[in-house]
N, C-alpha and C positions, 0 to 999 in steps of 0.2 A: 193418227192417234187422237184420241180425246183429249181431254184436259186430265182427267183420273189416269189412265194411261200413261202418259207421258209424267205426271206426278209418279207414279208408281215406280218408273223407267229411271227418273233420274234422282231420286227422292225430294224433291222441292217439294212443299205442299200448294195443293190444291189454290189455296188463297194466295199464296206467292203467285202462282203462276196467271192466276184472275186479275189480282193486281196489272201486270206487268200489261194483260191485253188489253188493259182498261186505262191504260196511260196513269195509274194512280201512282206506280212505282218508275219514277222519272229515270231513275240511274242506279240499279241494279247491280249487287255484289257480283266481281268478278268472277267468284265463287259458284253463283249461282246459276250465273249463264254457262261456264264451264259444264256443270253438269248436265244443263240442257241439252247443249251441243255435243255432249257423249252419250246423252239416251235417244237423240236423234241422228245418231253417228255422222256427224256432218264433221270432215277433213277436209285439210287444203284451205282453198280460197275461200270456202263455203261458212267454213269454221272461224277464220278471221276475218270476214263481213260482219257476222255475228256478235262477233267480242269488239270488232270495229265500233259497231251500230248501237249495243250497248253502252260501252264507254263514253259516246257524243252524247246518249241521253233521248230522252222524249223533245222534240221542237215542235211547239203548239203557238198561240198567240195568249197573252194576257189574261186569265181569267177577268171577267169582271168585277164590280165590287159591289157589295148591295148598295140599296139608295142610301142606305145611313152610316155608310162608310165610301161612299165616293169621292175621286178629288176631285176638289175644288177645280175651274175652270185658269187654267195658267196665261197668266201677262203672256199678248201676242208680240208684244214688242220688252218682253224681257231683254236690258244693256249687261254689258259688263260682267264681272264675276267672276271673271273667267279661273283666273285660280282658284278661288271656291268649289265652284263644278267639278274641276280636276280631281280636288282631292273626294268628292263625293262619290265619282265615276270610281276611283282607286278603290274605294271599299266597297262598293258594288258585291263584288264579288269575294265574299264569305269563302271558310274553308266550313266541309260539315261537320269537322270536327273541332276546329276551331273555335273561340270564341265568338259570339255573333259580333258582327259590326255596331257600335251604336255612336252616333253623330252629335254633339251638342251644338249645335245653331244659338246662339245668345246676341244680345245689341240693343242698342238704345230705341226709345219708339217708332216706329215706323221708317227704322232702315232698312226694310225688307227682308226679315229671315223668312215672313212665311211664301212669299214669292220664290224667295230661290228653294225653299223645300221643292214646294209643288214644280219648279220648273224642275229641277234635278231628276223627280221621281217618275214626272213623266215622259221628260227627254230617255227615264231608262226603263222605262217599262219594258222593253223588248228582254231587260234580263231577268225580270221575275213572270215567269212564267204562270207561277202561282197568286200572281194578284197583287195590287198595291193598295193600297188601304189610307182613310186621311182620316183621324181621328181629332176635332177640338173640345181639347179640355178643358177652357174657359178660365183658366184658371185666376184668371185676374177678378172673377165674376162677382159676387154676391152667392150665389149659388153654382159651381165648379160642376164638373160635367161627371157623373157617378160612375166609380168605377167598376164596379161589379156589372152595371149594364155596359160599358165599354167592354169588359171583358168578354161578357157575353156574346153582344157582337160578333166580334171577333173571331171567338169559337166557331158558332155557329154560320159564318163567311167561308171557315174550313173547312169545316166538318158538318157538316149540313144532318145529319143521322145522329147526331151527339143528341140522347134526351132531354131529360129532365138533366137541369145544373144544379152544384151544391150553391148554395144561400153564401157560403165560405169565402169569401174575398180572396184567403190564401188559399183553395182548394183550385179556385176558379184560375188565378197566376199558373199554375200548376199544371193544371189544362192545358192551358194556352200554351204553355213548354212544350207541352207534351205533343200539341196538334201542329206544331209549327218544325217540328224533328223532319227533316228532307226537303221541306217545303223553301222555293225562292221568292220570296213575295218582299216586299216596301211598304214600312209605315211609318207613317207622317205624322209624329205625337206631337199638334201643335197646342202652344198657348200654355205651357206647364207653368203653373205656381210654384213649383218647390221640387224637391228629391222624391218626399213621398210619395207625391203624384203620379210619376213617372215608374217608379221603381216596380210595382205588380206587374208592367207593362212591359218588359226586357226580356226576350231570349235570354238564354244563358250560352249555348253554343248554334250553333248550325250559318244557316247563309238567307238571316231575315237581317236587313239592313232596316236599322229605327235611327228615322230623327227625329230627333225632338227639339223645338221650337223655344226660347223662353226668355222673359226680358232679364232671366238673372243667368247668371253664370252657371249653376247648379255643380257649386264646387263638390259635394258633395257624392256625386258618382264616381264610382275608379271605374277605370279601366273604360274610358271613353274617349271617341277623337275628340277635342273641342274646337269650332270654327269662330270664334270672336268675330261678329262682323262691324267693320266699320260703313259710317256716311261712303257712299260713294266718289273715286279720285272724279277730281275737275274736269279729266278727258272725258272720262264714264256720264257724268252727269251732264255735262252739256251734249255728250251725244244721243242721251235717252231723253234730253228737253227737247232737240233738233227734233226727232225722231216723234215724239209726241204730238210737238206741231204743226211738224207736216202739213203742209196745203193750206194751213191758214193764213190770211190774208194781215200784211203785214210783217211777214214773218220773215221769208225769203233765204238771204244768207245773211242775217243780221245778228253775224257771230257777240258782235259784242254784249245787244241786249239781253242775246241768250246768255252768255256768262255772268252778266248781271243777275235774273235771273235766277239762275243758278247759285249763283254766291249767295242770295237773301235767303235760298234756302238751306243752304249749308250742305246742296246736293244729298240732302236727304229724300228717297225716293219716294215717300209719302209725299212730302210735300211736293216734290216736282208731279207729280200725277196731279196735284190739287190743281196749282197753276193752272197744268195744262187742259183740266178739265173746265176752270172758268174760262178761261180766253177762248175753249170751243163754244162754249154754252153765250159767251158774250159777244157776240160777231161786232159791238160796238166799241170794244177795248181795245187800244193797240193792247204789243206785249211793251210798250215805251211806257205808259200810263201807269199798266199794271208793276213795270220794276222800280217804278218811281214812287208809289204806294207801298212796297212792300222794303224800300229804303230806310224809313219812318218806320224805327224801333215800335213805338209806341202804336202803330197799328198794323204790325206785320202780322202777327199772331191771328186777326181778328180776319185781313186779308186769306189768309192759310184754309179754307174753308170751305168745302165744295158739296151739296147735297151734306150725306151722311157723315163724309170724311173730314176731320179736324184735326189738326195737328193740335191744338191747343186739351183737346177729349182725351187724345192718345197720351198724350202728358202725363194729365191729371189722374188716370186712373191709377199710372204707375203711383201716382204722389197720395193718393191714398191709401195706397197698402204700408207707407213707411212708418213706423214709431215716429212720437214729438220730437226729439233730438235729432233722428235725418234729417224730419223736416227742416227744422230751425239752421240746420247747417247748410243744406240746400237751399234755401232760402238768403241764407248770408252770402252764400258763395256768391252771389250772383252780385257781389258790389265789390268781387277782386280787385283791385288797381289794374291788374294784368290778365294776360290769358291764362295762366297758371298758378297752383300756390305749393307750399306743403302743408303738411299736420298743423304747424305753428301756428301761422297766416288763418287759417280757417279757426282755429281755438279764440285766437282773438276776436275774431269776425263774429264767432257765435256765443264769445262767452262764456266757454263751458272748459271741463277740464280738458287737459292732455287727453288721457285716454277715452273718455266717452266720449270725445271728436274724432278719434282713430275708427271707434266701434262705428259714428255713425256715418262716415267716409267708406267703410269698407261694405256699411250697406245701402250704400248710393252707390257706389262701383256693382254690388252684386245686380243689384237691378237697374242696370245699366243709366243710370240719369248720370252720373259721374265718369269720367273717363282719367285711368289710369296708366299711359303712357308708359314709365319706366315708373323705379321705385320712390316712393313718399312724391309723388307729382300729383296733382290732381287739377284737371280742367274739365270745364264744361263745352258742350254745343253752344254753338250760339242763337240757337233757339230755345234750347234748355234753358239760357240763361235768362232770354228774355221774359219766360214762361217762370222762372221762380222771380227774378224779381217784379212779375207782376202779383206772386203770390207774397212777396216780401209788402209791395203795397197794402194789398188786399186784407191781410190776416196782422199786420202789425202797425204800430202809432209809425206817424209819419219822424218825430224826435227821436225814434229807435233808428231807423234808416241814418240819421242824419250824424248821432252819435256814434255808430258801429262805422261808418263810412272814413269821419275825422279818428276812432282809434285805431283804425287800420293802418289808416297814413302815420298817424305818428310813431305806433310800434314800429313800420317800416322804415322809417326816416332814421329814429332815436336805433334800431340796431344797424342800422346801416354806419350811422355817426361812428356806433362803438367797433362794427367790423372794422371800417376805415381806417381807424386811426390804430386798431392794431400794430398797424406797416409802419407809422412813425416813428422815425430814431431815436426819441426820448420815450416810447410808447410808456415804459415804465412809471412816470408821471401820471398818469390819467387815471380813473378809477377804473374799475372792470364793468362791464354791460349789468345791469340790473336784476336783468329782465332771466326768469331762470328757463324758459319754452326753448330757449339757446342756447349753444356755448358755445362761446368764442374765447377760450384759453387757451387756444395755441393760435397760430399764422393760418397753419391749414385748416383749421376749423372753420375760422375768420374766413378765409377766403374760397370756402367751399359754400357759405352762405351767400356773402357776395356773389359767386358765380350762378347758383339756384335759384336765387332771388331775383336777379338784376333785373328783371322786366316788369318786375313788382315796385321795386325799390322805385327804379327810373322811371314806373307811371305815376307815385305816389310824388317823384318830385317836379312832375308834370303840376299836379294840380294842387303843389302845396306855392308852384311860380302861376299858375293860373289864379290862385287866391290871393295871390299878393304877398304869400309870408317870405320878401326878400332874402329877411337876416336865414332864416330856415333851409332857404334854399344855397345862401352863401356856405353856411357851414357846412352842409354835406358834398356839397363839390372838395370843399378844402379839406375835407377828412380823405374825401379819395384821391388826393393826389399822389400823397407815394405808393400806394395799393394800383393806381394805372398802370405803373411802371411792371410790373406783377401780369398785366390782363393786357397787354400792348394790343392782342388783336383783335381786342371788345369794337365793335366800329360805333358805338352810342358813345364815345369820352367828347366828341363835339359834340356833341345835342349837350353834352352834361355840362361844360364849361359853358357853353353859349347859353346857357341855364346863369349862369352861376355869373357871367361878366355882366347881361343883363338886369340881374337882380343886384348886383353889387353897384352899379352905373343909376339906378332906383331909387340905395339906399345914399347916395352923392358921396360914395366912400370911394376914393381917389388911389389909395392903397390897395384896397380890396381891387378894384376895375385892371390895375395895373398886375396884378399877379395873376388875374383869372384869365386875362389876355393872352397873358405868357403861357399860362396851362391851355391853352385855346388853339396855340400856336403849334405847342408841341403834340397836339393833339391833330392838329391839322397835317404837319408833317410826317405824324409817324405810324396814325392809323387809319390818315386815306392819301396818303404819298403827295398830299394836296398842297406843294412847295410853295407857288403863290400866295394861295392863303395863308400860310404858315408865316411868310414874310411880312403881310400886308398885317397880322393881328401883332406881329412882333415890335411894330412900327407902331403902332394905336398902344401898344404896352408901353413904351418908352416914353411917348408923348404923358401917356397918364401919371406913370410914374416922376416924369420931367413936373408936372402940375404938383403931384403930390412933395414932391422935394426926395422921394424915396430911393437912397443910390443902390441900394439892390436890388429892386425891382429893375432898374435900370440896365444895370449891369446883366440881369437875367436877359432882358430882351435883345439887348446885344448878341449875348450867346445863343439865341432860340434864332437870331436871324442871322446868326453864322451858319447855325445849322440849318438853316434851311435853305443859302443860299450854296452849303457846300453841295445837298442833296440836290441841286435843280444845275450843278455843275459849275459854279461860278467861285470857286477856290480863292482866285484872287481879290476877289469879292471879300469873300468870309475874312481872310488872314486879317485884315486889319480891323476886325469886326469882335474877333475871338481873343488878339489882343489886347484889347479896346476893354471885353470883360472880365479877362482876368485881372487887367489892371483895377479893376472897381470893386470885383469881389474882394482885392487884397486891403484894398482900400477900408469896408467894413469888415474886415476879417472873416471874410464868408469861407468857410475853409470847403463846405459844403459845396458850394456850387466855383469855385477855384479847380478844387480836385475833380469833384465830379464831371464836371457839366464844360468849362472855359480851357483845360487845358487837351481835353481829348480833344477837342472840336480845333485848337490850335495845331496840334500835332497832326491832326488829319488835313488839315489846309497845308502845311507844309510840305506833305508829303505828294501830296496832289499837286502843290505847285515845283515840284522838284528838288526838292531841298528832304529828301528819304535821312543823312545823318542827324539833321536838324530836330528832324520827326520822332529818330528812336530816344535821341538824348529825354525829348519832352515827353513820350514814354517812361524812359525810365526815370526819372526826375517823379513824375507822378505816382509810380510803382514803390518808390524809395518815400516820396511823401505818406501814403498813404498805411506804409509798413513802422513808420516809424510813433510811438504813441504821442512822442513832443509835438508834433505836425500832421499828426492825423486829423481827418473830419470826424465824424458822428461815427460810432462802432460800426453800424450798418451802414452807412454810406462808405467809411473805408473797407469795411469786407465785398461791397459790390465796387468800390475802384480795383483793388487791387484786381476783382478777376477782370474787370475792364480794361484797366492796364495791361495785362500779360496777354489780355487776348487782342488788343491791337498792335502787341511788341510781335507773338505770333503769326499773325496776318501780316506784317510788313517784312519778315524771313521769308512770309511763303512768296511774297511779290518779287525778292530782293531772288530767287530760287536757295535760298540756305533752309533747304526741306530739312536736315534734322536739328536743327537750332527751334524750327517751326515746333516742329513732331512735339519737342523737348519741353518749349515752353507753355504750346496750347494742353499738352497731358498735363501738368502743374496747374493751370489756370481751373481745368475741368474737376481736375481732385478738390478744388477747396468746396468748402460748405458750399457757400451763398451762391457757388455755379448755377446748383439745381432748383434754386427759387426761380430763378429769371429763363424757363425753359428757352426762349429765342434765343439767346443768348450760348447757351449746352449745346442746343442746336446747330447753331451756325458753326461751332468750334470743332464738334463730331464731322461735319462737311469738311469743313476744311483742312482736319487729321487726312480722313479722304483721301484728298487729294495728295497731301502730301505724301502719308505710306506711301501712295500708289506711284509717284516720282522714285520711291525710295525701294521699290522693286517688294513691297508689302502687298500682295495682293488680298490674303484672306483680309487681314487686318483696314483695309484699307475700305473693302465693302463692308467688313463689321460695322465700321463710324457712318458709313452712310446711310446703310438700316439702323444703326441707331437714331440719326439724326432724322429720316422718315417716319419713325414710330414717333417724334418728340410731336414734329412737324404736323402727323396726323391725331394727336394728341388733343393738340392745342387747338386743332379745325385751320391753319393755314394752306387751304388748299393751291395756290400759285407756289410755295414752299416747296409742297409736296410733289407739282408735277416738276419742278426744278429736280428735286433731290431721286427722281424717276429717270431723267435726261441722266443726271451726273454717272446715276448706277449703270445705265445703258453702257456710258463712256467708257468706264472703270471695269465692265465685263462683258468683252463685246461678244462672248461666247457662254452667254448663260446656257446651265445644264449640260453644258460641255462634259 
């Protein structure tokens, strides 16, 4: 038959069937070949080769791409990314009816989005058949790359017989839909400024996969994947710096200086090509020389620098495009105390209101110079940071630095003081925080800042003890002391005391040296299980206190090195030690640290030294003190004895095997209020419900308390807790999914 013929035969037209022997029609309606194959009466096996053959499509190789859409030449030693590519490969393949695929690539400068574009597109070339395409749209430019000649392009890559184009911007998008209907092709919209940019440039449905490239987030697309890329992990990075090096002389397996290295660059993949490209170019540099140079803040940047490539360029272009208030905020950021802040921290830092420091935060996040980790958190690179605070030099009076630096610290300090002293038992006395960027009107507010802050807080009172401001640094240790008790498994409360006893020993305050000692102690003891030390600062308290004449500080130290000598196992040790303090709290009528602190620590020593009746009586002695208001301590400190009390009267049933005496008293202890302040505390008592249900032939009940106690456990970040209370569940269900 001819081609008219067989049109005629089976009714397909003419240009269908032209199509189809010309490979232009990839994959053909089922429909269509059906009726081929009945005007060519082909049955049987002849007939499903045909519909076979159909179905799998045309297999050709790659069209090419013209010279002014070709891609870019791809990194031969592209590392890493490997989840990236994943999900790139997954969308690969379009439905044709479907919506198209479209990818948002975004990241800070020179993290490599346009690398992994081009590597993805060409590792997949094999699946557009129809071509891949790399378009740069400049958009960071001065003058942006036009898109009606982009479009044109493009067109005309397809459709080569398209004439004369409409002048139409929106006519020419239109087109481009229209010419890309069946077509499998990839393109690479790199370098986009904004929504607009991109937007003329999108499929609407079929199986064209677009990425687009862009230093901003481009929130403003729906219906997109988004890929956020970050710096490269430390495995990735040092093994695309090995890999760089390669063969260079000095190099060898000289793991460490590559991670070195590595680190100055923050495993940013720009910069690591930079490196690697001078240490090739400079056969007289070690890579020792060069990480030793690029150590020196102050001329890393300048280091970063190879021919054309700058990190320092790649920077500044972003930091050009932002309004005065980004800048200014970028700019400040870069004299955080810590690696972190929130909205507040930065407002101070820049001066400016609440909300125009949200506005100009959220557009430092879109154009990636800012990094937003979880919610209201904001850090920088540590190149970023060096790069604005060289623009913080550059562009502002040196007395601006120097004043925004000192109010950082002290908003830090001064809300720290007011979170702290939230916790204390008279707290009602003290005026409320000032400062309105804050609130701390309740516990948890209080202590949600604290916790956000802490790495802020605790660098600011780094360099408020590096300056000398002893009294400054004493009073923020002594605001967090009852708030520690709250955060037990913060492991910075010794950096903070050993802060706080130094600077008190400074200020030749005897009193002061003597209590911070004590808090040094228990800090020692309880947040890095550091018993010697605990006993060794317990001993240096008493002595100070012995100087200063002060019998409670005295009496505390006694009891911090009961306790610490009960926790290193030396009971008989402690007993006459925890005696010794209660005797001296009673002495000053310390009811506080009698109830709290001197009579648990006695009852625990007796109890360890075999003397268990001895131990319940001092229990409940202290249960019965603390319930009663003629002999109670401080409101708060008796609402945490009492659950202190019940939960060592508990614990010493479960020892004693009287499980529902236990069950009995720890369920009482756990219902009161002040349980749930002191999660370790909830914690341990859910454990040890546990076990006891579980003596008690409880089984549901008995793994409820242990997954509760694992969610507390995992909560709080005590991970050795957490694999304990893992073992326990093992024990308690040796038949899980049973």
């Amino acid at each position: 038959m001819t081609i008219e013929e067989l049109a005629n035969a089976s009714g397909v037209s003419v240009r269908a069937i032209g199509n189809l022997e010309r490979g232009e029609s990839l994959r053909p309606q089922r429909a269509t070949v059906a009726a081929l194959a009945e005007a060519l009466r082909l049955t049987g096996d002849r007939r499903d080769e045909l519909l076979q053959t159909a179905r799998a499509g045309w297999r050709r190789s790659p069209a090419p791409a013209t010279g002014l859409l070709a891609m870019p030449r791809a990194v031969p030693d592209f590392t890493g990314r490997k989840q990236e590519t994943g999900l790139l490969a997954s969308l690969a393949d379009g439905s044709p009816d479907g919506p198209a695929p479209i990818v948002v690539i975004s990241g800070p400068p020179g993290v490599g989005k346009t690398s992994l574009a081009v590597h993805a597109a060409t590792e997949l070339s094999c699946r557009f058949p129809d071509g891949h395409f790399f378009v740069d749209l400049r958009g960071l430019e001065a003058q942006p790359t036009d898109l009606g000649a982009v479009l044109e392009r493009l067109i005309r890559a397809l459709a080569p017989t398209c004439n004369q184009l409409s002048p139409d911007l929106a006519d020419r998008a239109a087109l481009y839909r229209s010419v890309t209907v069946g077509r499998r092709i990839a393109v690479v919209l790199d370098n986009a400024a904004d929504e607009a940019q991109v937007r003329p440039l999108l499929p609407a449905t079929g199986t064209v996969l677009t990425v687009i490239t862009s230093r901003r987030i481009l929130t403003g697309l729906e219906g997109v994947a988004r890929l956020p890329l970050p710096p490269l992990a430390d495995a990735e990075a040092r093994d695309l710096l090995e890999r760089l090096l390669a063969g260079l002389p000095g190099v060898g397996h000289a793991t460490d200086v590559v991670a070195r290295l590595a680190h100055s660059c923050g495993n940013l993949p720009l910069a690591l090509r930079i490196i690697a490209n001078r240490l090739a170019s400079r056969p007289d540099w070690s890579p020792d020389r060069l990480a030793a140079r690029l150590e020196d803040e102050e001329r890393r940047l300048d280091a970063l620098t190879a021919g054309d490539l700058e990190v320092d360029a790649a920077f500044q272009l972003s930091y050009t495009q932002l309004p005065g208030a980004a800048q200014r905020v970028l700019r400040r950021l870069s004299l955080m105390p810590g690696p972190q802040c929130g909205p507040q921290l930065a407002s101070v830092l820049a001066e400016l209101p609440g909300a125009e420091t949200e506005d100009a935060l959220d557009e430092l996040v879109e154009l990636g110079l800012v990094q937003s980790c979880f919610t209201a958190r904001y850090q920088l690179h540590d190149l970023i940071r060096i790069f604005a605070r060289r623009r913080f030099e550059q562009e502002e009076p040196e007395d601006e630095r120097t004043a925004a630096e000192a109010r950082a610290v002290d908003w830090l300090l001064d809300t720290a003081i007011a979170a702290g002293r939230r916790f204390e038992p008279d707290y009602a006395t003290f005026p409320a925080h000032g400062d309105d960027r804050v609130r701390l009107d309740t516990p948890e507010a209080a202590q949600q800042w604290l916790m956000d802050e802490a790495d802020s807080w605790l660098a600011a009172l780094e360099l408020a003890a590096a300056a000398g401001r002893w009294r400054r640094v004493v009073d923020v240790a002594e605001a967090m002391h009852w708030f520690s008790d709250r955060w037990i498994h913060w492991s910075y409360w010794p950096r903070v005391f050993t802060l706080s006893q130094h600077a008190a020993a400074e200020l030749g305050d005897h009193d002061a040296v003597a209590t911070h000692l004590n808090y040094l102690s228990w800090a020692h003891n309880t947040c890095l299980g550091d018993t010697a030390g605990a006993s060794d600062f317990a001993r240096r308290a008493h002595a100070a206190a012995v100087v200063a004449g002060n019998l409670r500080q005295q009496a505390w130290a006694d009891s911090y090195l009961a306790v610490a000598l009960l926790k290193a196992g030396d009971a008989h040790g402690a007993l006459p030690l925890a005696a010794r303090a209660l005797r001296g709290f009673r002495a000053v009528d310390d009811r506080d640290g009698m109830a709290g602190h001197a009579l648990p620590t006695l009852g625990r020593s007796l109890e360890r030294t075999g003397r268990p009746d001895e131990a319940l009586r001092i229990y409940r002695h202290r249960l019965a003190l603390a319930s009663d208001p003629a002999t109670a301590p401080s409101p708060v400190i008796a609402k945490m004895t009492r659950v202190s009390a019940a939960r060592d009267i508990g614990l010493l049933h479960m020892a004693q095997g009287r499980w529902r005496e236990a069950v009995e008293t720890l369920e009482s202890a756990i219902a009161w209020q002040l349980a749930s302040d002191i999660p370790q505390w909830k914690a341990q008592m859910h454990a040890a419900l546990g076990r006891a249900r579980h003596q008690l032939g409880q089984a549901q009940e008995a793994l409820a308390d242990v997954d509760r106690a694992l969610e507390i456990y995992r909560q709080i970040g005590d991970d050795d807790a957490v694999e304990a209370m893992h073992a326990l569940r093992g024990r308690l269900d040796p038949h899980p999914g049973a």
